[in-house]
C-alpha positions as CSV (number, residue, x, y, z in Angstrom):
1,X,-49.0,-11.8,79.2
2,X,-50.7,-14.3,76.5
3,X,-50.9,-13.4,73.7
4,X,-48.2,-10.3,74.0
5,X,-45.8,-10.3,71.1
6,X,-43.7,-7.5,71.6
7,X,-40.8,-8.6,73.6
8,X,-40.0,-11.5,71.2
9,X,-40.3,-8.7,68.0
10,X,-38.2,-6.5,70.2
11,X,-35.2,-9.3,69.7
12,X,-36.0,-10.7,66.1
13,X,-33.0,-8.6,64.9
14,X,-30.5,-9.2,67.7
15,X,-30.1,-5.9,69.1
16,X,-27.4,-4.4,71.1
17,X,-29.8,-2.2,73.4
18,X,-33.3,-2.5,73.8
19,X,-36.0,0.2,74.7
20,X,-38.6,0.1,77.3
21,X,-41.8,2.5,77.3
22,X,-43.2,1.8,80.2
23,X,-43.3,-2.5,79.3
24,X,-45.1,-2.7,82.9
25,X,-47.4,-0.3,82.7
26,X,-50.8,-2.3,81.9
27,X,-49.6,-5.5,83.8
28,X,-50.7,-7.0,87.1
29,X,-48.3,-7.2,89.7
30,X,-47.6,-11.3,88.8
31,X,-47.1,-10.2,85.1
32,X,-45.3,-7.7,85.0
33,X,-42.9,-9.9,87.7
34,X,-43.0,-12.4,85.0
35,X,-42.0,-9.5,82.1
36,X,-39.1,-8.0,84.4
37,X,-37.6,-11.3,84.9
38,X,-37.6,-12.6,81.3
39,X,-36.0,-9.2,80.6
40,X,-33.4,-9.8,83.1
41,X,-32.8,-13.6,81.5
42,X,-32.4,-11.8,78.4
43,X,-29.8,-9.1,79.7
44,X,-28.3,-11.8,81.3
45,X,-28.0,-14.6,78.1
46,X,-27.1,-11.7,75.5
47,X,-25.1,-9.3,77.2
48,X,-28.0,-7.2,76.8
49,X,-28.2,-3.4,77.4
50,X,-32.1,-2.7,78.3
51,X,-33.3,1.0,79.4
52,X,-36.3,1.1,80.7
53,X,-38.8,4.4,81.3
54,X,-41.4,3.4,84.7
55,X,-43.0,5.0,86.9
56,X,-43.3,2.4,88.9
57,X,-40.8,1.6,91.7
58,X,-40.6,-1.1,92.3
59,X,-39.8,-2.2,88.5
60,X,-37.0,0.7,88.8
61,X,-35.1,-0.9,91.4
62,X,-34.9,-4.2,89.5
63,X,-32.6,-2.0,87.3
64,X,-28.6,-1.4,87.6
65,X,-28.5,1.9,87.1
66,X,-31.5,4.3,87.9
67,X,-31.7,8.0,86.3
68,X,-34.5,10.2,88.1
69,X,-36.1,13.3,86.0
70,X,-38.3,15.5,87.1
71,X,-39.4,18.2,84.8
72,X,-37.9,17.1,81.7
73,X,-34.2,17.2,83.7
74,X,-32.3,14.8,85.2
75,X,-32.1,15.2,89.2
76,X,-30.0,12.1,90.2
C-alpha cells in the first residue's frame, strides 16, 4: 500500500460518489483489508457513496448493496 496515491487523489475534490475498478485487485490479503477498511472510514466520515467493481468475494460482501452480472446483465 506504500507508496499508492490513488485513494487520496480519488478525494482531493470532495466527491459525492466514488468509483472502484477493481481497488483490490493487485493487493495481498492484509492490504487490500487495510484498503477496504479505509474506504469504509471514508463512507463512514463523509457520507460517502463508493461502488465498487470485484471479483473477489470476499471484498463484495464488505459492501451494502451487492449487484451480480453475468454476461454483461444484471442477475440479482
Amino acid at each position: 500500500m506504500s507508496g499508492n496515491i490513488s485513494v487520496p487523489r480519488s478525494l482531493a475534490n470532495d466527491p459525492e460518489i466514488l468509483l472502484g475498478d477493481e481497488p483490490t485487485g493487485n493487493l495481498d490479503s492484509e492490504n487490500s483489508a487495510r484498503i477496504m477498511a479505509l474506504l469504509s472510514g471514508i463512507r463512514s466520515q463523509r457520507g460517502l457513496t463508493i461502488v465498487l467493481v470485484t471479483h473477489e468475494a470476499e471484498v463484495a460482501r464488505m459492501g451494502r448493496r451487492n449487484v451480480h452480472m453475468k454476461d454483461g446483465r444484471v442477475v440479482g
